[in-house]
Structure formats: C-alpha cells, structure tokens
N, C-alpha and C positions, 0 to 999 in steps of 0.2 A: 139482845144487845143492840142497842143504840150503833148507828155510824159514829165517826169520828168528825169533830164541828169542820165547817169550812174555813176557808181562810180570811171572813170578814164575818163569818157568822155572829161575831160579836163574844165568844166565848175563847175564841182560840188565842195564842198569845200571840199572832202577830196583828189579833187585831186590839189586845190590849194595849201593845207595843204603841201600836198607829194612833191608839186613843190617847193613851199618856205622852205621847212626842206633838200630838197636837193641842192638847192642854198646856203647855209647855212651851209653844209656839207662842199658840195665843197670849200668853201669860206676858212673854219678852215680848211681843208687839203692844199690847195694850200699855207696856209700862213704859215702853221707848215714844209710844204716842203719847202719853200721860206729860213726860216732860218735857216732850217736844212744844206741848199746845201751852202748857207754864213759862216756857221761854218765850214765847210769843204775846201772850199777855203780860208779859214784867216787861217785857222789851219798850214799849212807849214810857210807861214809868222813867226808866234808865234816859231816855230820852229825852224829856223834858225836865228831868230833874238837872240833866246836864247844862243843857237851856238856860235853866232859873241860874244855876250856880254860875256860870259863865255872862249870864246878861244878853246873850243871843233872843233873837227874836224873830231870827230870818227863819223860816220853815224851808227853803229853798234844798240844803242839803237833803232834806227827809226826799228828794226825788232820786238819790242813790241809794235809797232804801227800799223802793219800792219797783 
C-alpha cells in the first residue's frame, strides 16, 4: 500500500485547491490588465478627438496628464 500524497505532491486536494485558486488568480489579473492596457490606448483617441471637436490646439493640458 502506497503512502498517502503530500500536501503539494500534486495529487492531494489541497494542492488541487492551490492550483485552481491560482488559475483563477491569474485568470482576474490577466483580465483586469487586459482592460487596464485598452483604456490606455483609447485614452489619446478620446483626447484628441476632444481637441478636434472643440478647436484646441494647445497640448499644454496634456502635461496634467502625464
């Protein structure tokens, strides 16, 4: 008869537990960096489109933006 697995041996449930809460993890960060890095790239868009629509030309504000 076999021992009973360890507790990361990879078989046992708390290291299933540990594997699925960090699949899971990863899952909520890749998707919160996903939109995070999409706001950042639309954010100039929004920017100068505001620009064109209003007749601004000054970039001077963009220095409270950065």
């Amino acid at each position: 008869m076999a021992p009973p697995p360890g507790l990361y041996s990879g078989s046992s449930t708390l290291a299933l537990v540990a594997r699925a809460s960090a699949f899971g993890l990863g899952l909520i960060y890749g998707n919160v960096k996903l939109k995070a890095l999409k706001v950042l790239l639309y954010l100039p868009r929004i920017i100068f489109r505001e620009m064109r629509e209003s007749g601004t030309h000054d970039l001077l504000f963009l220095d409270v933006l950065i």
